[in-house]
C-alpha positions in Angstrom: 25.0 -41.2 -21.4 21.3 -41.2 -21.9 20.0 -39.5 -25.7 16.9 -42.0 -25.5 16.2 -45.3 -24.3 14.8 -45.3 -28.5 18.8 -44.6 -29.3 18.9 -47.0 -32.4 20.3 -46.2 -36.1 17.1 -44.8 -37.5 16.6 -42.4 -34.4 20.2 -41.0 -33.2 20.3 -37.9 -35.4 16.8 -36.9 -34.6 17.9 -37.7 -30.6 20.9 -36.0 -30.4 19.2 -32.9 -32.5 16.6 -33.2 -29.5 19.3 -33.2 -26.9 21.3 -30.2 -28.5 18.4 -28.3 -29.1 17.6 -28.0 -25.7 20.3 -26.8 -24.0 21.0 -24.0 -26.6 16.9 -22.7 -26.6 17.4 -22.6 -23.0 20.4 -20.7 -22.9 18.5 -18.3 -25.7 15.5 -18.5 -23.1 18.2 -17.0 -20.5 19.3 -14.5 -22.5 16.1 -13.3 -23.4 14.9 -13.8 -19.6 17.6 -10.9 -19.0 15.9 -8.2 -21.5 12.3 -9.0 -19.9 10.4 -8.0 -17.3 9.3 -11.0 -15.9 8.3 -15.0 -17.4 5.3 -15.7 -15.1 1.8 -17.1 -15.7 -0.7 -15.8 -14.0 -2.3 -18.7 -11.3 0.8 -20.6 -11.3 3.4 -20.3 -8.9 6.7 -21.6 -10.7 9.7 -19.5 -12.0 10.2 -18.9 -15.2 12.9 -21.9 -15.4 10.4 -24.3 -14.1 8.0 -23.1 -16.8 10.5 -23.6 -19.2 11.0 -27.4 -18.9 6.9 -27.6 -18.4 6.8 -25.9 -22.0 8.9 -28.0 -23.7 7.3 -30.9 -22.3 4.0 -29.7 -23.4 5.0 -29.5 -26.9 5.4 -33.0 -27.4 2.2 -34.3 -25.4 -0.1 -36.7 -27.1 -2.3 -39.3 -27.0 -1.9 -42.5 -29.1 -3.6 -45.5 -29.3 -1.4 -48.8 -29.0 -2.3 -49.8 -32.6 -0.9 -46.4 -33.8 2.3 -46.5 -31.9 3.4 -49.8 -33.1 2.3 -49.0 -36.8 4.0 -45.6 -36.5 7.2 -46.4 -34.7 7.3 -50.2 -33.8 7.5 -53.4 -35.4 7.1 -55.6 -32.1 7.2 -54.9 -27.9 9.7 -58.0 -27.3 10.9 -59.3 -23.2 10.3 -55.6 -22.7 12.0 -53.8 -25.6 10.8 -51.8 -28.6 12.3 -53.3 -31.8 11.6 -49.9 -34.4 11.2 -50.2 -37.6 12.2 -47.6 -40.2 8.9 -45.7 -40.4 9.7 -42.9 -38.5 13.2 -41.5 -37.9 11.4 -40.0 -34.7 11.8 -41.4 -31.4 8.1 -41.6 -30.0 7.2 -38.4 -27.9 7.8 -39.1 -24.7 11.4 -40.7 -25.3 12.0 -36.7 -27.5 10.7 -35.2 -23.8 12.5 -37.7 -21.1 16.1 -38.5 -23.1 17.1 -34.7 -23.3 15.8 -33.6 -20.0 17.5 -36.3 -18.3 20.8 -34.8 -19.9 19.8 -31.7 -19.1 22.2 -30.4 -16.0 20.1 -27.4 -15.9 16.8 -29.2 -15.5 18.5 -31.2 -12.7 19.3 -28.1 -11.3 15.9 -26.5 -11.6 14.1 -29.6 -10.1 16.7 -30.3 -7.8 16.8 -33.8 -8.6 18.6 -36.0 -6.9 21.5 -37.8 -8.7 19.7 -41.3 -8.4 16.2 -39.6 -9.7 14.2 -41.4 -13.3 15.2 -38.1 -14.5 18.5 -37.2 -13.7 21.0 -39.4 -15.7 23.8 -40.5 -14.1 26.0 -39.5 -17.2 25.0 -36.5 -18.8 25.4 -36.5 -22.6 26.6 -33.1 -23.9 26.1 -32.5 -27.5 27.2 -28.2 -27.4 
């Protein structure tokens, strides 16, 4: 099961809080999709699921310099592995985005991506 490729001691809490929290704030989103009238944006032709996902991805999107995301989160980039150090007990941003939407079954379903998809993980990791 996939949490975050960042899944070391310092992180797991934070990652499986990541993971949790989006599966029940989209069942909350569902149940809140049932008392409105309608989840569109005007100019952009997705359903409200898909808009969903793109939301929450949007949430954590940055831009860092190199030099800020090793002194923030890494100690050294090493045969192609990030060794953290205890800094931050954050994953880096796109690990919070890509580890719980690739556990997501829902977003799977949404997408429709294919069991052998980046973002689909094999073994889904269920926190709720």
């Amino acid at each position: 099961a996939v949490v975050s490729t960042q899944s070391t001691g310092s992180t797991l809490n934070e990652n499986f809080a990541d993971n949790g929290g989006i599966f029940v704030s989209y069942r909350a989103f569902k149940k809140a999709e049932k008392s409105s009238s309608s989840f569109r944006i005007q100019g952009l032709d997705l359903r409200s699921d898909s808009i969903f996902f793109l939301a929450y991805a949007q949430i954590r999107c940055y831009k860092f310099s190199l030099e800020y995301l090793y002194g923030q989160y890494y100690i050294d980039y090493i045969d192609g592995f990030y060794e953290q150090n205890s800094i931050n007990l954050y994953s880096p941003p796109d690990f919070r985005v890509t580890g719980p939407i690739q556990n997501s079954e829902h977003f799977s379903k949404v997408f429709s991506c294919s069991s052998s998809s980046n973002m689909c993980a094999a073994e889904k990791c269920r926190t709720f």
